[in-house]
C-alpha atoms as a printed R data frame, in Angstrom:
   type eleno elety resid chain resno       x       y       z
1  ATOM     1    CA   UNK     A     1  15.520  -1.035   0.827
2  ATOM     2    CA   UNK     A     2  14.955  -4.096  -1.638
3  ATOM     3    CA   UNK     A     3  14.763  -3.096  -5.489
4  ATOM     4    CA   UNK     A     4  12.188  -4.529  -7.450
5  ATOM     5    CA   UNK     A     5  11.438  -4.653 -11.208
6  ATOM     6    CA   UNK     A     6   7.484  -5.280 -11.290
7  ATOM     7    CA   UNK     A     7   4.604  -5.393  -8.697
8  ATOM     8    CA   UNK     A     8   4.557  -9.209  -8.611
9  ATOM     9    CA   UNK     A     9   8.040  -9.157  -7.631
10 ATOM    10    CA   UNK     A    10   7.505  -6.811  -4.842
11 ATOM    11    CA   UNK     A    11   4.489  -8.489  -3.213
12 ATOM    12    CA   UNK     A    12   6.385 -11.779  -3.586
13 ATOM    13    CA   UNK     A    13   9.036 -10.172  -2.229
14 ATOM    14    CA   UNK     A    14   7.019  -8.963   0.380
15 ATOM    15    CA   UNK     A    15   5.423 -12.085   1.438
16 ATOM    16    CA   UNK     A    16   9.004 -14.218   2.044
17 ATOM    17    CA   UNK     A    17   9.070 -11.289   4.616
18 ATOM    18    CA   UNK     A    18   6.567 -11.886   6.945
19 ATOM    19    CA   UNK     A    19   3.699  -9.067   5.005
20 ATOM    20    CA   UNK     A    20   1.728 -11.538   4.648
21 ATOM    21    CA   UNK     A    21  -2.029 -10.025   5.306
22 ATOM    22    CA   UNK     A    22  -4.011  -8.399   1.775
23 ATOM    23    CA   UNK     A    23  -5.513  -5.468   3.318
24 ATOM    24    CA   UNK     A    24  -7.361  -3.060   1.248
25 ATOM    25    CA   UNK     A    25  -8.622   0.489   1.172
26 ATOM    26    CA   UNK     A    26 -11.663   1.963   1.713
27 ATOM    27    CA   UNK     A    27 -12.421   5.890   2.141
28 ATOM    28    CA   UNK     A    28 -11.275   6.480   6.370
29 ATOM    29    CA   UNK     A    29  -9.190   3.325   6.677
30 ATOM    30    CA   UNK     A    30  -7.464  -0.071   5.595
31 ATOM    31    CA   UNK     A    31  -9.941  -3.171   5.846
32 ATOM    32    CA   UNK     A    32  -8.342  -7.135   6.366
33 ATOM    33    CA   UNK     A    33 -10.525  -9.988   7.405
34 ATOM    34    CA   UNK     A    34 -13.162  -7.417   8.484
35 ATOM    35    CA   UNK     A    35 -10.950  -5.699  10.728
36 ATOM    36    CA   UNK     A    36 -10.576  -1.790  10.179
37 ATOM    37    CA   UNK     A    37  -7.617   0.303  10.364
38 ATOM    38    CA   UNK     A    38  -7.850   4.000  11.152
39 ATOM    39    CA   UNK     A    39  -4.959   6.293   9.696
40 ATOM    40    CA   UNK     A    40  -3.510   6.235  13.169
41 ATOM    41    CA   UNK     A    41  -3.377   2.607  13.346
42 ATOM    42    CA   UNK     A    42  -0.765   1.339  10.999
43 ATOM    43    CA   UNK     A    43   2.938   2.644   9.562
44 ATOM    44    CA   UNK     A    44   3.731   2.536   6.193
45 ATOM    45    CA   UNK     A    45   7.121   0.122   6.538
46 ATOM    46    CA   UNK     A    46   8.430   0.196   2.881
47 ATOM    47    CA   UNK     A    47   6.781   1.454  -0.427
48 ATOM    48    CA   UNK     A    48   7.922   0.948  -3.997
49 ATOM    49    CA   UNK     A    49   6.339   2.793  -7.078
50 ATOM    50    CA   UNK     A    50   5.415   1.307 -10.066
51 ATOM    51    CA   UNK     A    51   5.209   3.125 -13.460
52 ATOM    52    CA   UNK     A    52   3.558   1.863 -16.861
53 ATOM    53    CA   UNK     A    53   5.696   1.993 -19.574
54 ATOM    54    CA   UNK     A    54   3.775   3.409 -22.127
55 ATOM    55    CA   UNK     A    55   0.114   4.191 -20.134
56 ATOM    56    CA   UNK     A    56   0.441   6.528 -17.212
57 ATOM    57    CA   UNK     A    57  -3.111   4.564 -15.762
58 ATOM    58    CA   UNK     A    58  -0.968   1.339 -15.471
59 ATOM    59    CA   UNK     A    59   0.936   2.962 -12.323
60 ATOM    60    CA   UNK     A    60   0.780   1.534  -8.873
61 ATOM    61    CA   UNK     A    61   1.946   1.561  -5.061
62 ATOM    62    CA   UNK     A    62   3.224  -1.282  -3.224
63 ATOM    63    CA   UNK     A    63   3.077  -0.602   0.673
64 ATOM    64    CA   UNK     A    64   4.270  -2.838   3.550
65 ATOM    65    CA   UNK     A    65   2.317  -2.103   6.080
66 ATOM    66    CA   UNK     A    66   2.425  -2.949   9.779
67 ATOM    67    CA   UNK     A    67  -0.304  -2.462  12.122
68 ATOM    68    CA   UNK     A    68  -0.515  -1.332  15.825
69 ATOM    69    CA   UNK     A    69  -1.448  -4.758  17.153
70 ATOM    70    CA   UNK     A    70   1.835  -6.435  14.976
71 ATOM    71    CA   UNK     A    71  -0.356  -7.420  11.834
72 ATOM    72    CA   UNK     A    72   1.861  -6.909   8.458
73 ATOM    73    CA   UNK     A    73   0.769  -7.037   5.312
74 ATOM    74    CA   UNK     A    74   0.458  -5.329   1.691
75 ATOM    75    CA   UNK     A    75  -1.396  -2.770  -0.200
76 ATOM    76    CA   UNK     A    76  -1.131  -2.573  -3.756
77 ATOM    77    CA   UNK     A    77  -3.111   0.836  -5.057
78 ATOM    78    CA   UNK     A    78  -2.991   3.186  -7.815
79 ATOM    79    CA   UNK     A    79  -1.981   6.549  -8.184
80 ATOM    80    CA   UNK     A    80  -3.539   9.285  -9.657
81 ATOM    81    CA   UNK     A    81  -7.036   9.323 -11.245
82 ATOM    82    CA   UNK     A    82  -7.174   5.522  -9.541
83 ATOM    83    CA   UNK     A    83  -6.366   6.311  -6.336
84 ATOM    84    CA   UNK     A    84  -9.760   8.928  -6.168
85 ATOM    85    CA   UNK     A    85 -12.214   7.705  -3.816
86 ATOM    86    CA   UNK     A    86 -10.388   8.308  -0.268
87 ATOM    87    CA   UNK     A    87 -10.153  10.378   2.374
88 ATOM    88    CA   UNK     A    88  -7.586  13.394   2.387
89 ATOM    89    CA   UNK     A    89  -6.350  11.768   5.823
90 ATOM    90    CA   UNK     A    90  -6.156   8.389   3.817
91 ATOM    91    CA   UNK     A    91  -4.579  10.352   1.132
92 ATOM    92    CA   UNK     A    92  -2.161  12.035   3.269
93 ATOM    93    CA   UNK     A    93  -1.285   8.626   5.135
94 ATOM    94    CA   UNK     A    94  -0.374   7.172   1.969
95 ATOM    95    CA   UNK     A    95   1.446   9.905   0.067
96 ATOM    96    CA   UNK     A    96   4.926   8.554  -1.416
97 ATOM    97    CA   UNK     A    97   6.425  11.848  -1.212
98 ATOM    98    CA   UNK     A    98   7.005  11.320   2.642
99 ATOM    99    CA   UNK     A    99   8.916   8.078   2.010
């Protein structure tokens, strides 16, 4: 896996490799151009974790996803107090301890 220093980096990073789709998250699922995506209809391809260096609230997620139907693209989400909002499937899906 590719190391990267900031959040910029990895999306930029990201997006010379084809994850080129913003998809973002709502409670149950992902959402890009109006399109939904269930828990069971995307893989988490690569993550990298991003910590603030002085403000624990500055932390965030960078996921390549890839979808069932060959869409790939990136999340970029917080952890902790701003990642409440979703689903314990979502939460579950997205956990960086599995990766």
């Amino acid at each position: 896996m590719i190391v990267y220093d900031t959040v910029s980096e990895a999306v930029n990073g990201l997006k010379k490799r084809d994850f080129r789709v913003d998809f973002n998250l709502e409670e149950n699922c992902l959402v890009c151009h109006g399109d939904k995506f269930n828990v069971n209809d995307f893989e988490i391809v690569e993550v990298y974790r991003f910590e603030g260096n002085s403000d624990p609230s500055d932390a965030a997620v960078v996921y390549a996803i890839e979808s069932v139907n060959g869409m790939k693209g990136i999340l970029v989400s917080g952890y902790g107090i701003s990642a409440e909002g979703m689903s314990a499937e979502m939460a579950k899906k997205l956990s960086i301890q599995k990766l």
